[in-house]
Wavefront OBJ file of the C-alpha trace (Angstrom):
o trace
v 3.757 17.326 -6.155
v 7.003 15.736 -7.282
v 6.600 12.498 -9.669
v 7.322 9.799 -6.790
v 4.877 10.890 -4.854
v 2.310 11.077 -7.788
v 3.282 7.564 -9.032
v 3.088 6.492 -5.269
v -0.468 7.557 -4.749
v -1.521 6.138 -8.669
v -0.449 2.459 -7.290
v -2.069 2.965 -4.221
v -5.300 3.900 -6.142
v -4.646 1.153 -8.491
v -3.822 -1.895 -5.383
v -7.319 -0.255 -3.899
v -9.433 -0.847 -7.042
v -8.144 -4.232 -7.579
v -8.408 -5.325 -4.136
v -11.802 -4.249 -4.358
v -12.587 -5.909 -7.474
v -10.951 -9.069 -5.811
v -13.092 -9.200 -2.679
v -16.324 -8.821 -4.649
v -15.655 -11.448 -7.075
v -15.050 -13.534 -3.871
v -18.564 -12.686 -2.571
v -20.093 -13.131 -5.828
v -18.519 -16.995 -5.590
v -19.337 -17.398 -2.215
v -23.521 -16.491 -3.207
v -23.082 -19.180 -6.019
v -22.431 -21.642 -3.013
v -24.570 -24.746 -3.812
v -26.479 -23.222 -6.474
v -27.879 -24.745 -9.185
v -26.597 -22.582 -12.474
v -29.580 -22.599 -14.739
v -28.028 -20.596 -17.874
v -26.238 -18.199 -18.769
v -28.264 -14.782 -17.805
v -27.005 -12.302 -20.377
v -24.972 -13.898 -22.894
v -24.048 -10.578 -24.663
v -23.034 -8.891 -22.173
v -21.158 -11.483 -20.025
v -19.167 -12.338 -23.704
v -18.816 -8.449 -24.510
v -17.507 -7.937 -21.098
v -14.781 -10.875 -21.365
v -13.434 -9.530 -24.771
v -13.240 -5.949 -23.313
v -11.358 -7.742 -20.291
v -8.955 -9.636 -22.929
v -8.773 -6.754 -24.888
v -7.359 -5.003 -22.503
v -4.658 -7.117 -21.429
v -3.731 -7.406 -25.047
v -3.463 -3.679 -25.641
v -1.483 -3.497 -22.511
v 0.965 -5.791 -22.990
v 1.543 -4.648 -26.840
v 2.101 -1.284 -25.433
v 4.376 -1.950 -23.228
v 6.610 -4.214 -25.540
v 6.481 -0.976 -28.177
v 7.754 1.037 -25.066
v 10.526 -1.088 -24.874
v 11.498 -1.850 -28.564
v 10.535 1.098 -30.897
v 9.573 4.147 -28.988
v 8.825 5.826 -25.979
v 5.262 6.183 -25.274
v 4.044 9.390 -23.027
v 2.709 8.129 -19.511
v 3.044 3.712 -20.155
v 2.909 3.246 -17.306
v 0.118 5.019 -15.919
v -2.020 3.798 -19.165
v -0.604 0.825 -18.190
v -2.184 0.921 -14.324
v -5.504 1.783 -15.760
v -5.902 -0.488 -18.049
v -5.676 -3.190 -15.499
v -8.073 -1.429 -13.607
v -10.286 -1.424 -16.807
v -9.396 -5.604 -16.826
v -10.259 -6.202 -13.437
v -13.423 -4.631 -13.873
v -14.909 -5.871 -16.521
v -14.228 -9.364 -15.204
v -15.957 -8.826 -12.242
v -18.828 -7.506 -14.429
v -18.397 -10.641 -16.229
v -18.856 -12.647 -13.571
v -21.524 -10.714 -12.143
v -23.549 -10.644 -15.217
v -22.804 -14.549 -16.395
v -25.657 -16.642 -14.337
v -28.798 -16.957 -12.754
v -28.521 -18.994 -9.751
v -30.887 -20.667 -7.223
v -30.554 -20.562 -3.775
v -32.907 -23.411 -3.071
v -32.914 -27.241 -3.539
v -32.113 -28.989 -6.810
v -36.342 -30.354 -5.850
v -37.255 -27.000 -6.138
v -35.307 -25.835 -8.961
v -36.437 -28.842 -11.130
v -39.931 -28.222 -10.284
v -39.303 -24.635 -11.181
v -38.099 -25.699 -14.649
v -40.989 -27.927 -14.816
v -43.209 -25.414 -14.641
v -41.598 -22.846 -16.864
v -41.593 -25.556 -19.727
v -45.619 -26.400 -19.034
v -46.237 -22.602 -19.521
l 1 2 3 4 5 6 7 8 9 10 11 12 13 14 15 16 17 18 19 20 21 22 23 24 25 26 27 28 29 30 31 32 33 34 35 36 37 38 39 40 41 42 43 44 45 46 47 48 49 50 51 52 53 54 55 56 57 58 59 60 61 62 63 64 65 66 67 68 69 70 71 72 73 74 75 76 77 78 79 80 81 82 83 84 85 86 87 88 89 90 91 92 93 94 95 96 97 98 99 100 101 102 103 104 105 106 107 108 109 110 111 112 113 114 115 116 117 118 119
């Protein structure tokens, strides 16, 4: 397999992941539709999920910008395709983990509240 075709089919692997991580943070949105957002569901893990997202970018970026300064780096550009991959995913995660929602009427969600804080 010669390298264009390899570095072809690694950006068509990496437009399919994001596009897929794109779509389902849409439809995650799209649930949140008139919802009430309660609080924050996991806190840990939504947070831990963000750094690792940040992280990420960082670490890619840095890498690169070594790759062009100081020395070469085997593969940049491939670690450089994942690692976006790595971003886009834990943001969804993020996003997916961050709230509980209500799909009902504010009336029912405050008398919902009501009732937890009675208990």
């Amino acid at each position: 397999m010669t390298t264009f075709a390899l570095d072809s089919a690694l950006e068509a692997i990496s437009a399919v992941f994001l596009l897929a991580a794109l779509l389902y943070a849409y439809r995650l949105s799209k649930l949140t539709k008139g919802a009430e957002i309660v609080a924050l569901a996991k806190p840990k893990s939504f947070f831990g999920s963000i750094l690792i997202s940040f992280a990420s970018l960082l670490v890619m970026e840095l890498m690169l910008l070594l790759n062009n300064l100081f020395f070469s780096i085997p593969y940049v550009e491939e670690l450089a395709r994942l690692l976006i991959i790595v971003t886009a995913f834990f943001a969804v995660f993020g996003l997916y983990s961050a709230v509980y929602y209500y799909r009902t009427s504010p009336t029912k969600v405050s008398a919902s509240l009501e009732r937890k804080e009675s208990v």
